[in-house]
N, C-alpha and C positions, 0 to 999 in steps of 0.2 A: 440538460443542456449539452449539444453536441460540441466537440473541442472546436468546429469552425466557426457553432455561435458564439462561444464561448472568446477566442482570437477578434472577432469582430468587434466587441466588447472591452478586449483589450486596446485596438484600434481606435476606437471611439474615443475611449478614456484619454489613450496621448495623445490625438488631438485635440483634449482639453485641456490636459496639462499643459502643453505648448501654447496656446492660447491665455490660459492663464500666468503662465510665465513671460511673455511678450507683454503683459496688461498689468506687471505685480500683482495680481489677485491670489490675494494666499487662501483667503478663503475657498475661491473656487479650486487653488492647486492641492490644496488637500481632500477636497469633496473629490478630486479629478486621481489622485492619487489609491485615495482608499478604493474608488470602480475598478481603477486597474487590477492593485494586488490582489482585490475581490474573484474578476475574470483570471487574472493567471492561476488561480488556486483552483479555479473551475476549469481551465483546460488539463493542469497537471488532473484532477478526478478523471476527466473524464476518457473512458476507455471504448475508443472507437475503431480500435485496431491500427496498426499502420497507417501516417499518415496519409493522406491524397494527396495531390500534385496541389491541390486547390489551399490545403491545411500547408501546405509547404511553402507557399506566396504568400499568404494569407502573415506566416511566422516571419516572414523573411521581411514583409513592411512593419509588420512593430518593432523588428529590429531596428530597422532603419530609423521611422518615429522615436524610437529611445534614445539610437544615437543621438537626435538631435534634441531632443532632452537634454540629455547628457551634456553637449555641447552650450546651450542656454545658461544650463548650470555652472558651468565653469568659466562659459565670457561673464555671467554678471560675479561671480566672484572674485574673476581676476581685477571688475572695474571696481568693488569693493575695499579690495588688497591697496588696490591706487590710490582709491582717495583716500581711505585710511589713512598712507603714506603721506600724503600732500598735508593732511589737516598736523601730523604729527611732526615732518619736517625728517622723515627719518625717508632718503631717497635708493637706501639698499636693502632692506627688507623688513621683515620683522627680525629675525634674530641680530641684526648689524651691530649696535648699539651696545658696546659691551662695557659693563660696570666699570669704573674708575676702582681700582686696588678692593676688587672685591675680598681678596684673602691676604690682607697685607697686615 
């Protein structure tokens, strides 16, 4: 496999992880997870010399794709952390809440 089929592959896969994160499908986010780290182990093999200009675009949208991965991940954690909060009653964080005479 050449590193650009290989990038495509990766591409492919985060737009399914994105999708599957938009839809909570955990199933599909780890079928969509394992394609990925699949294709990035197959572009690190493969040696096709310097990249192209094409292999350079190509890197430079799964960046992008990740970022917004990346971003999915941390807006539904942050809305986690909230409701957490809200159901617990505890409205500064999680460590807030400090023992009554814990060493007394």
């Amino acid at each position: 496999m050449t590193r650009r089929d290989a990038l495509v592959r990766v591409i492919e896969a985060l737009h399914a992880e994105i999708a599957a994160l938009k839809s909570s499908d955990v199933a599909a986010l780890e079928a969509a997870t394992r394609a990925k780290l699949l294709s990035i182990d197959a572009v690190a093999a493969s040696d096709d010399g310097p990249p192209s200009a094409d292999v350079r675009l190509l890197a430079e949208e799964a960046h992008r794709l990740n970022e917004t991965c990346r971003i999915y991940v941390n807006l539904m954690s942050a809305n986690v952390r909230r409701r957490l909060q809200q159901l617990t009653g505890d409205s500064g964080g999680y460590g807030s809440r400090q023992p009554a005479n814990a060493y007394a």
